[in-house]
SEBAMI-8529 format. One line per field, with one value per residue: residue in three letters; x, y, z of N, C-alpha, C in turn; residue number from 1. Coordinates in steps of 0.2 Angstrom, whole numbers. Layout:
type ALA/...
n_c1 X/...
n_c2 Y/...
n_c3 Z/...
ca_c1 X/...
ca_c2 Y/...
ca_c3 Z/...
c_c1 X/...
c_c2 Y/...
c_c3 Z/...
seq NUM/...
END
This chain:
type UNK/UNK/UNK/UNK/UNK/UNK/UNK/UNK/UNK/UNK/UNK/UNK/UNK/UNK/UNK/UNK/UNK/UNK/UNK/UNK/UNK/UNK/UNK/UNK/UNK/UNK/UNK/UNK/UNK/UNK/UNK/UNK/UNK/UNK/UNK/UNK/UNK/UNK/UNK/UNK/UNK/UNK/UNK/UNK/UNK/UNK/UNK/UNK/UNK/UNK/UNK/UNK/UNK/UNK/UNK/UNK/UNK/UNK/UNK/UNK/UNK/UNK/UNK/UNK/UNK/UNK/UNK/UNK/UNK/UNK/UNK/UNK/UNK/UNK/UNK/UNK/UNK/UNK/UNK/UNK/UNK/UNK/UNK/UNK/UNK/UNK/UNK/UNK/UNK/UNK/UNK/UNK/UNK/UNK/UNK/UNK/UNK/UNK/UNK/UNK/UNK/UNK/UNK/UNK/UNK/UNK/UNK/UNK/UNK/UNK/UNK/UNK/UNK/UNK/UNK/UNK/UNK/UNK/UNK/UNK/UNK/UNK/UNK/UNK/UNK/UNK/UNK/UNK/UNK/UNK/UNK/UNK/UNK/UNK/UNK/UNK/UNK/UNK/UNK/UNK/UNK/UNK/UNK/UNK/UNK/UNK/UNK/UNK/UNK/UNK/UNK/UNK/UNK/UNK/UNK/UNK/UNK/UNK/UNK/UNK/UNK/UNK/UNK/UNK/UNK/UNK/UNK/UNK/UNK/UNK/UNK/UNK/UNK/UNK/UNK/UNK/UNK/UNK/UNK/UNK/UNK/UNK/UNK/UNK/UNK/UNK/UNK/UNK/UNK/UNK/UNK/UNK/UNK/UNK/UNK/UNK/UNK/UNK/UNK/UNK/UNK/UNK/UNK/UNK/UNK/UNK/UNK/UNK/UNK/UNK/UNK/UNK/UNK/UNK/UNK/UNK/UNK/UNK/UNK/UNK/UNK/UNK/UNK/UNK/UNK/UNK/UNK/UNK/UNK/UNK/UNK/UNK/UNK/UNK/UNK/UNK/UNK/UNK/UNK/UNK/UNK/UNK/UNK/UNK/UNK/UNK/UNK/UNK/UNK/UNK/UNK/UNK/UNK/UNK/UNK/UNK/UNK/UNK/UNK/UNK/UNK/UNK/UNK/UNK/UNK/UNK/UNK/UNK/UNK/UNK/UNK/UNK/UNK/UNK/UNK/UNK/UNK/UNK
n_c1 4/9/19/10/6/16/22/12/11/22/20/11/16/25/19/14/26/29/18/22/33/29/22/30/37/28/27/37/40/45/55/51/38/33/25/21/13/-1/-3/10/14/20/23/35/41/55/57/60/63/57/60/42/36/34/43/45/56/60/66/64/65/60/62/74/65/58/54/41/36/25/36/47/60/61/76/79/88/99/117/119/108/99/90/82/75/63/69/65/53/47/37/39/35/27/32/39/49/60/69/84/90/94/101/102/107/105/94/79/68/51/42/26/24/15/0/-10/-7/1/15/30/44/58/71/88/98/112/125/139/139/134/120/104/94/77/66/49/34/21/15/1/-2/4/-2/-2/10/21/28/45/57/71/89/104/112/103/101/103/115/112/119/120/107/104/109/106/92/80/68/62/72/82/89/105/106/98/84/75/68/67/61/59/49/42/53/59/56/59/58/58/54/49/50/37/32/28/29/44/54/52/52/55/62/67/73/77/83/86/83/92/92/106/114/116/126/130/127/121/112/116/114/113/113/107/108/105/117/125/130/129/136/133/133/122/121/112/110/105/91/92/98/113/127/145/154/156/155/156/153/158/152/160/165/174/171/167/172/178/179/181/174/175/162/147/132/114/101/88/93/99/104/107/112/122/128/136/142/152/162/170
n_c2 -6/5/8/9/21/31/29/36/48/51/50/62/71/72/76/87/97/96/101/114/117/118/127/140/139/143/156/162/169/163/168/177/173/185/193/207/214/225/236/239/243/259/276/279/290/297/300/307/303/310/313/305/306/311/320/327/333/347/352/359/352/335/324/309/295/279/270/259/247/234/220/228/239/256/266/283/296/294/295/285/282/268/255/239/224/215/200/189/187/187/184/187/187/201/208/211/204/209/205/207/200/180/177/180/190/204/217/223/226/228/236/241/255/265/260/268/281/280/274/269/258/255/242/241/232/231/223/218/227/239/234/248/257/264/277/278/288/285/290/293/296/307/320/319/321/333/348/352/364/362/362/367/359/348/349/347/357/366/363/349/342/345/334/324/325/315/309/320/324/336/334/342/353/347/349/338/330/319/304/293/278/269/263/256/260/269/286/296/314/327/346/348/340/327/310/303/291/277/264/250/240/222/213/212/224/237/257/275/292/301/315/328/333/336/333/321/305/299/285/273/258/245/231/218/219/224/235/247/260/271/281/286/290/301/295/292/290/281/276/275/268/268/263/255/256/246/240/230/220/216/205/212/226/235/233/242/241/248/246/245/246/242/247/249/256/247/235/231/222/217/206/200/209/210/199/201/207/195
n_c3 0/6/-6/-18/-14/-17/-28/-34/-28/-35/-48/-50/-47/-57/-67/-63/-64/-78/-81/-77/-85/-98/-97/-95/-107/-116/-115/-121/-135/-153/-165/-178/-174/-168/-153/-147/-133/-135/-128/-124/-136/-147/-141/-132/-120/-112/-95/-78/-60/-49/-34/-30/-38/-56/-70/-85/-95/-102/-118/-128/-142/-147/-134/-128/-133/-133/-145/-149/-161/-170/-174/-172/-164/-161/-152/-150/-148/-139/-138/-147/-159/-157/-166/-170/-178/-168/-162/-152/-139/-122/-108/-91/-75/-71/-82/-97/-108/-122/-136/-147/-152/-153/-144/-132/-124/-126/-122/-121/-105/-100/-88/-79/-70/-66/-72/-72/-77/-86/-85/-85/-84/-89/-92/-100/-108/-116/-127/-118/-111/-97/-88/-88/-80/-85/-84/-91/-100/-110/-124/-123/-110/-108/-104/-91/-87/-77/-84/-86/-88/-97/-92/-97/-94/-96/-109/-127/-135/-152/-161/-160/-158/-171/-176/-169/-170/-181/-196/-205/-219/-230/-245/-251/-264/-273/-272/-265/-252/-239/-230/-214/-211/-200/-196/-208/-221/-234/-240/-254/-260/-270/-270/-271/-264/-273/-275/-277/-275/-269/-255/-246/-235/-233/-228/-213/-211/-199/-205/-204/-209/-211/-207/-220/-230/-245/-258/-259/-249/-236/-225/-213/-211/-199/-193/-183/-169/-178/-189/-205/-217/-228/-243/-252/-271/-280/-299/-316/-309/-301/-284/-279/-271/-269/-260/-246/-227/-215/-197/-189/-175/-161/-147/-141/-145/-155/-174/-187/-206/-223/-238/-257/-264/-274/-276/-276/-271/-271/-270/-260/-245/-232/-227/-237/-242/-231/-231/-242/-235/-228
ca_c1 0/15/23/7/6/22/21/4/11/29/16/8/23/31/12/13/31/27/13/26/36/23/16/35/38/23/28/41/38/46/60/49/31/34/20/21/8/-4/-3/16/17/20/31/38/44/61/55/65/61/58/54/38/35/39/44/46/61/57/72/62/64/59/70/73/60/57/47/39/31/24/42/53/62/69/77/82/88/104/121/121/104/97/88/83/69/62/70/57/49/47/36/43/32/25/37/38/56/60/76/83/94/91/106/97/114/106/86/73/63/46/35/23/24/8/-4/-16/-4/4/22/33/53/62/79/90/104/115/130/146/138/131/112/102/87/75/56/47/29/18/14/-6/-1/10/-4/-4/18/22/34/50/61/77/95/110/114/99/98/107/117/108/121/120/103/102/111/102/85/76/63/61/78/83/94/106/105/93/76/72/68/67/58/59/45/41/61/63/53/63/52/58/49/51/49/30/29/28/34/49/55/49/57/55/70/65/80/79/87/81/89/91/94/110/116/116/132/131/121/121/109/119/110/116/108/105/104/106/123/132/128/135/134/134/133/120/119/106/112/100/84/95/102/118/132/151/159/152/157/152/156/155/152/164/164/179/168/164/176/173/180/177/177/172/157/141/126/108/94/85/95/103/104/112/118/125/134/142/148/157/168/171
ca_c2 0/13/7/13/29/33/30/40/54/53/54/68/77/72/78/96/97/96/107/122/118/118/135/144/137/147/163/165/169/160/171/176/177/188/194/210/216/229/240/242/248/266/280/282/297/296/304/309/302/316/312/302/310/311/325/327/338/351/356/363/348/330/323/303/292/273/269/251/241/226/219/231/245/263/268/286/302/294/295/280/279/258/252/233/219/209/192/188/191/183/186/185/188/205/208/209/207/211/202/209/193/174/174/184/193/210/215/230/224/234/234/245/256/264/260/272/287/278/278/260/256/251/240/240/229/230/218/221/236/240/236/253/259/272/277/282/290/282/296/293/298/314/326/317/324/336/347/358/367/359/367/368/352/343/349/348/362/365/357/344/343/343/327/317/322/311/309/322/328/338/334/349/356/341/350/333/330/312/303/285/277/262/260/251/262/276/290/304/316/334/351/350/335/323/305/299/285/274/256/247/236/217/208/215/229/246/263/281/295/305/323/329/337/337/332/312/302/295/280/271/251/242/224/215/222/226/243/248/268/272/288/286/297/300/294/291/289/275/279/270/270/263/263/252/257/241/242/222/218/209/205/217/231/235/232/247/241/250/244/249/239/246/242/252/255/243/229/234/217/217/200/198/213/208/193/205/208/190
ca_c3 0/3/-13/-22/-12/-14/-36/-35/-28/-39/-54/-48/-46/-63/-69/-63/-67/-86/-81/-76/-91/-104/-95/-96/-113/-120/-111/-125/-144/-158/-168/-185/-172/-164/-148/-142/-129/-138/-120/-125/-143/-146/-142/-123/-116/-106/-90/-73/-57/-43/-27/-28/-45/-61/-73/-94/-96/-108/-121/-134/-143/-144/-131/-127/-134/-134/-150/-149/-166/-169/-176/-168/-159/-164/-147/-152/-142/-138/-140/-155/-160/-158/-172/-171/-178/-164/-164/-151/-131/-116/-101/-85/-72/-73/-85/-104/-110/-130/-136/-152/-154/-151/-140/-125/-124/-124/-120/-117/-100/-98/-80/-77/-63/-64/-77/-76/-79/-92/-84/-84/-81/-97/-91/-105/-108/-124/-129/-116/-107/-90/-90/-87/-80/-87/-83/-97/-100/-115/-129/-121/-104/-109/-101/-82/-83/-78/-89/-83/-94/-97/-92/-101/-93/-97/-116/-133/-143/-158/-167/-158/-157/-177/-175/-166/-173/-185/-198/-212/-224/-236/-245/-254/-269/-275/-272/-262/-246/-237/-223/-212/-208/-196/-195/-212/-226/-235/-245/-255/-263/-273/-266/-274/-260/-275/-274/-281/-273/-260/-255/-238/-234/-229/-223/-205/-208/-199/-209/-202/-212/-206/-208/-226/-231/-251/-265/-257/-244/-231/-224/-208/-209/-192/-192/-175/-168/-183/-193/-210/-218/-234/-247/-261/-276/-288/-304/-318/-305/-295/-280/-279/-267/-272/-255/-238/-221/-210/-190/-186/-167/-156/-139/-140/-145/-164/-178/-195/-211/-227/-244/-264/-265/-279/-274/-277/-263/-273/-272/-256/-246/-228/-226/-244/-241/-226/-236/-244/-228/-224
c_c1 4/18/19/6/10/24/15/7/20/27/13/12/26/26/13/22/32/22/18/31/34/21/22/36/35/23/34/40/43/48/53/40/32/27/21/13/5/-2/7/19/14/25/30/41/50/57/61/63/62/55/49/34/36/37/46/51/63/63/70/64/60/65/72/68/63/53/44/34/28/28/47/53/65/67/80/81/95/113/124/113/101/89/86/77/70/63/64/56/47/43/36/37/28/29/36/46/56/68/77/88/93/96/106/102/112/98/84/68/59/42/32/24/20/3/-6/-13/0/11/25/40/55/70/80/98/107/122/136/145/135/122/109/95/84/67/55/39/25/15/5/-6/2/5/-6/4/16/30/40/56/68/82/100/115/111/98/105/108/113/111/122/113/100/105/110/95/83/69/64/68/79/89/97/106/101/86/73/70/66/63/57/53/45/49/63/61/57/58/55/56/54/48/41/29/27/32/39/50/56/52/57/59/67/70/83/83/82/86/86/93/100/110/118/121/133/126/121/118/112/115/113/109/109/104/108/113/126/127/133/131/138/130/130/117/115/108/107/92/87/99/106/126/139/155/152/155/155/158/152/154/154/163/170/177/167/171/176/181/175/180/171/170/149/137/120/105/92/85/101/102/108/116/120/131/138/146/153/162/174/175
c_c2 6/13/12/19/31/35/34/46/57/53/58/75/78/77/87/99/100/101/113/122/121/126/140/143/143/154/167/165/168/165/169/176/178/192/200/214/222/236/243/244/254/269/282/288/297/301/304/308/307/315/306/303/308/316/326/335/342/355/360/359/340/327/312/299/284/271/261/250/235/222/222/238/251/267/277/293/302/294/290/278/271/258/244/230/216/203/189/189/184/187/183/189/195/210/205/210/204/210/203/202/184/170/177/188/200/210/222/226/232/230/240/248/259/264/266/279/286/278/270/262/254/251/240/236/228/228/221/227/234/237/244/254/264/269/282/283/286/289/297/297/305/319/326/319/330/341/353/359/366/366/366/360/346/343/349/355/361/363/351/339/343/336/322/318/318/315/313/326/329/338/341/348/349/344/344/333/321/308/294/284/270/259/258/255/268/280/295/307/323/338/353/343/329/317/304/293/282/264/254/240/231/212/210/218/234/253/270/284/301/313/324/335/337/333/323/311/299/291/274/264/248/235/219/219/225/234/243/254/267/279/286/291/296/299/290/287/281/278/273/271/263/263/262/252/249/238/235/222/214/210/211/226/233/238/236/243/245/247/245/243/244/243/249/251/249/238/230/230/217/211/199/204/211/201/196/205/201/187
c_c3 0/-1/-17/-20/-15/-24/-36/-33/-30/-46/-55/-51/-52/-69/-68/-65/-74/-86/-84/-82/-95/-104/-98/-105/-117/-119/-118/-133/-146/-161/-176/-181/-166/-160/-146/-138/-132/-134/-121/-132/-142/-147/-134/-121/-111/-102/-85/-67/-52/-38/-27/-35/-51/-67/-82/-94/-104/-113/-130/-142/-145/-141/-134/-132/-136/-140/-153/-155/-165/-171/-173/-165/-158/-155/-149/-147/-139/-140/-148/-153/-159/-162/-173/-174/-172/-165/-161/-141/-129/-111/-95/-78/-72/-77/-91/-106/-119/-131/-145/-157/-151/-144/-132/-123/-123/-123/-119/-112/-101/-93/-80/-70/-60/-68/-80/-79/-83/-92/-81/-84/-88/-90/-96/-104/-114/-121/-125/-112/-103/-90/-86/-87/-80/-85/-90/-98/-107/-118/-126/-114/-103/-104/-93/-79/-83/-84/-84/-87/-92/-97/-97/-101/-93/-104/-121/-137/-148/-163/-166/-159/-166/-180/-174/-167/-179/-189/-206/-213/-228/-239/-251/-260/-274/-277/-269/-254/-245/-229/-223/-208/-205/-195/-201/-220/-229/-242/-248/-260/-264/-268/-267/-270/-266/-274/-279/-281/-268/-260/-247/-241/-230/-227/-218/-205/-205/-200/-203/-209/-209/-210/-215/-227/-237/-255/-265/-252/-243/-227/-218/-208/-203/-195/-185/-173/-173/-187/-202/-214/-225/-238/-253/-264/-280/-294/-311/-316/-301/-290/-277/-275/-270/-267/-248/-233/-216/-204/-187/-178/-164/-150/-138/-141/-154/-169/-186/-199/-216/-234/-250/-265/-267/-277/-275/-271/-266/-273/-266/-251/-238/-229/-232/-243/-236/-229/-240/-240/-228/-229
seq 1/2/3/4/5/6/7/8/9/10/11/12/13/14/15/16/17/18/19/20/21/22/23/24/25/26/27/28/29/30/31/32/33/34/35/36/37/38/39/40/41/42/43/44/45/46/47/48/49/50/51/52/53/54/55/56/57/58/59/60/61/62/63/64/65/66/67/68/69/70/71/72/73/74/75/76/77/78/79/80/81/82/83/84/85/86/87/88/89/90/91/92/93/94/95/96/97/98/99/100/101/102/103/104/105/106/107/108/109/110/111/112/113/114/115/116/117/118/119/120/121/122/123/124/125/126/127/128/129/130/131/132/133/134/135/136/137/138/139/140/141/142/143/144/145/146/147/148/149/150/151/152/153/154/155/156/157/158/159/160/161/162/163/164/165/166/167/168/169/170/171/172/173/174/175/176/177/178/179/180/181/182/183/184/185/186/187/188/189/190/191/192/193/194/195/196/197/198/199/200/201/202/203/204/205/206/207/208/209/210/211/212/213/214/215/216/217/218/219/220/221/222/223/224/225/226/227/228/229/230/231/232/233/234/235/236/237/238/239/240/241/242/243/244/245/246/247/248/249/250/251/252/253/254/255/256/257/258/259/260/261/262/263/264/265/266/267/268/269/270/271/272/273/274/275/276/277/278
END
């Protein structure tokens, strides 16, 4: 009789065991379905924590920002932009974590800290670096902060500050202007706002448009750790670059080669080009 006790309640055990497996397993999304909670796409607001409070530091700009897809994450406001697709997410207890590689190596954690005011914790952990923690406001919530007007040691020079903004550029003596959308779309269009040409990039890259210094789009691509910048010029309605900067990522910190390599937006290929390097 305590034999059979003893196997009925070493079945039981192996039973809910499997259970808690089964449960954790399902907690993490599959690289390619990716899951993120609706309640956390958007655009976050880096915030300041004060006291008991929290405060939106006004530089007459946009400052920080978090900006969450349903694919990915343009982290921008910082010293080196971040740009990734979501490889895939994990929930951990009241906790949503967003992994932009399969090697869990680096990660954006999000918790709520108080819903209804639309104000959560981002931890960030990137490859070799410190993790860091920020609070940030959700673009819904913006009218529950308050604001206080940035110092000299809270804001950007305004060359500085032309730098690290985003979005729409002109480029010189073209009559064009340019704009990114969703991280991966690039648009540009004449001075009569007419389209020219439009292309969204599907090999996990996510593009910026950088500082326009002469009659070429500079173009900084993003795919998991590694980056690669390049100069394309308008030449017979292709825009085509003949030299590729690419800044690989080692444990050791990031590695830039550059080499004369033609390639069009069109046909513009992150990982075929980095087999160019190797």
């Amino acid at each position: 009789m305590k034999l059979k006790y003893t196997l009925l309640l070493f079945l039981l055990l192996t039973i809910l065991l499997s259970s808690c497996r089964n449960k954790e397993e399902k907690t993490a999304t599959k690289p390619g379905k990716v899951t993120i909670p609706e309640e956390i796409s958007g655009k976050w607001h880096i915030v300041k924590q004060f006291k008991n409070s929290y405060i939106l530091v006004d530089c007459g700009y946009e400052g920080e920002i978090i900006q969450v897809y349903s694919d990915s994450v343009s982290h921008k406001g910082i010293m080196e932009d971040a740009n990734f697709k979501i490889n895939h997410s994990k929930q951990q207890n009241s906790s949503t974590v967003i992994y932009p590689e399969s090697t869990e190596n680096n990660f954006y954690k999000f918790e709520w800290i108080n819903r209804k005011q639309g104000i959560a914790k981002w931890e960030i952990q990137d490859v070799g670096g410190s993790e860091v923690k920020k609070y940030a406001v959700h673009e819904t919530g913006l009218k529950n902060i308050k604001k206080v007007k940035g110092t000299k040691d809270d804001c950007m020079t305004g060359n500085e500050t032309a730098a690290a903004s985003s979005g729409t550029y002109a480029v010189n003596d073209t009559g064009i202007h340019t704009s990114v959308e969703n991280g991966n779309c690039l648009t540009i269009r004449n001075n009569l706002d007419a389209l020219l040409y439009e292309h969204c990039f599907d090999d996990g890259s996510m593009i910026e448009t950088g500082d326009i210094t002469g009659p070429f789009l500079p173009i900084t691509f993003y795919n998991g750790p590694h980056s690669m910048i390049a100069d394309f010029y308008n030449k017979d309605k292709q825009w085509v670059a003949k030299s590729i900067t690419f800044y690989k990522h080692t444990p050791n910190g990031h590695v830039k080669q550059t080499k004369a390599i033609t390639v069009t937006l069109a046909d513009f290929d992150f990982g075929a080009v980095m087999e160019e390097f190797e």
